[in-house]
C-alpha atoms as a printed R data frame, in Angstrom:
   type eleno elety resid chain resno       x      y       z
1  ATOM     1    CA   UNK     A     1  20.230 -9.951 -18.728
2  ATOM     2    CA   UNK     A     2  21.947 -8.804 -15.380
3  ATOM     3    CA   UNK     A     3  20.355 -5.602 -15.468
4  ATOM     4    CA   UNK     A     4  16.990 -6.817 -16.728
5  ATOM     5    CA   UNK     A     5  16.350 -8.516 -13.780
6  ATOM     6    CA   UNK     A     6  17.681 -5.796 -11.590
7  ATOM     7    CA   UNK     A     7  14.818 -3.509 -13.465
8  ATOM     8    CA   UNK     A     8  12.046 -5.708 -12.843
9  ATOM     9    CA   UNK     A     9  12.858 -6.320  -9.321
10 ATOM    10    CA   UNK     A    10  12.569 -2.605  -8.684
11 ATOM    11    CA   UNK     A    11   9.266 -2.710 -10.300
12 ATOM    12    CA   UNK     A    12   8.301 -5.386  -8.883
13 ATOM    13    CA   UNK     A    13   9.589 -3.544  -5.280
14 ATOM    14    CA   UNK     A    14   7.483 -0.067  -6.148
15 ATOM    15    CA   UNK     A    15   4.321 -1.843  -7.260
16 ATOM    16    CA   UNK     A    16   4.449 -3.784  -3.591
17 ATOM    17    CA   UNK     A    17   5.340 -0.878  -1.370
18 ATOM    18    CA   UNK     A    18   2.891  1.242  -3.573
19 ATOM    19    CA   UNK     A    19  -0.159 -1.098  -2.826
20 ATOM    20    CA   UNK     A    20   1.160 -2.094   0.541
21 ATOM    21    CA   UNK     A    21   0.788  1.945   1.212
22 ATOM    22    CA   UNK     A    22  -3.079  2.243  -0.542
23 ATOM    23    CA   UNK     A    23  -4.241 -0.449   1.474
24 ATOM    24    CA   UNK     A    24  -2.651  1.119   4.467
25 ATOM    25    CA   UNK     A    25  -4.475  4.309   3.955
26 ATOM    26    CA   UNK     A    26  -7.499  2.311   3.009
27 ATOM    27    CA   UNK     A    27  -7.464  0.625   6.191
28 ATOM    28    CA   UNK     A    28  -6.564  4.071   8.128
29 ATOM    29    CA   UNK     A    29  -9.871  5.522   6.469
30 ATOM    30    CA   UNK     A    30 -12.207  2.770   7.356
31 ATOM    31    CA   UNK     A    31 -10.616  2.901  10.984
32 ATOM    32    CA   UNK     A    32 -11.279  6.568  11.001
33 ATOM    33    CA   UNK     A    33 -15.153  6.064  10.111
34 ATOM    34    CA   UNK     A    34 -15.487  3.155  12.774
35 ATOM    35    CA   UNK     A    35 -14.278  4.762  14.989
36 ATOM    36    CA   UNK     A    36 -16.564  8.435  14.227
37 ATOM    37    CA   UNK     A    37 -19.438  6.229  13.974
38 ATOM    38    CA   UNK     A    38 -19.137  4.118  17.539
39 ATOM    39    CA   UNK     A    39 -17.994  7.816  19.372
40 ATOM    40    CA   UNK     A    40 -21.275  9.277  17.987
């Protein structure tokens, strides 16, 4: 049961960090075309 739980909070760990990343580089991206399109 222990090790279970141990498993699904590493899952649960990786699928945060994982998304927590994306939207990172998601934000990075938009920031990047903001700012191309104001310096125009």
């Amino acid at each position: 049961m222990k090790k279970l739980l141990a498993m699904l909070g590493v899952a649960n760990f990786s699928v945060v960090s994982v998304s927590s990343v994306i939207s990172c580089k998601n934000a990075w991206n938009n920031n990047q075309l903001s700012i191309e399109y104001w310096t125009r």
